[in-house]
C-alpha angles and dihedrals in degrees: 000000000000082000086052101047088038091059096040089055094054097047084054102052087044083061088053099035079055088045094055108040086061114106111247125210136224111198122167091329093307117116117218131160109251122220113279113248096253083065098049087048095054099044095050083052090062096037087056084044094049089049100050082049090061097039090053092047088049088047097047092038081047094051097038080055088057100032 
C-alpha cells in the first residue's frame, strides 16, 4: 500500500516537474504556455530542411534552364 502511494505520488510531482519546466507566455496580457524547447529545436531542424530543399530544386530547375 506505502509502495503504491509512494509511486502515485512520483508520477504525480514528475507531471508537475514537466508542467512547470515549460516556458510560459505574456501577450498582450494573455498567458499562454509557450513550446518546449525540444519543440522549437526541432522545428527549427525541418524548417532548415524545407528551405535547403527548395534551395536544391531552384538550383537544379536554374542549371537544367543554362545546360
Amino acid at each position: 500500500m506505502l509502495q503504491v502511494l509512494k509511486s502515485q505520488l512520483g508520477d504525480s510531482m514528475k507531471s508537475v516537474r514537466s508542467f512547470l519546466q515549460k516556458p510560459i507566455k505574456l501577450d498582450d496580457g494573455n498567458l499562454s504556455f509557450g513550446v518546449s524547447a525540444q519543440s522549437q529545436r526541432e522545428r527549427a531542424r525541418e524548417e532548415l530542411r524545407l528551405r535547403t530543399r527548395r534551395m536544391r530544386r531552384d538550383l537544379y530547375d536554374l542549371l537544367g534552364q543554362h545546360p
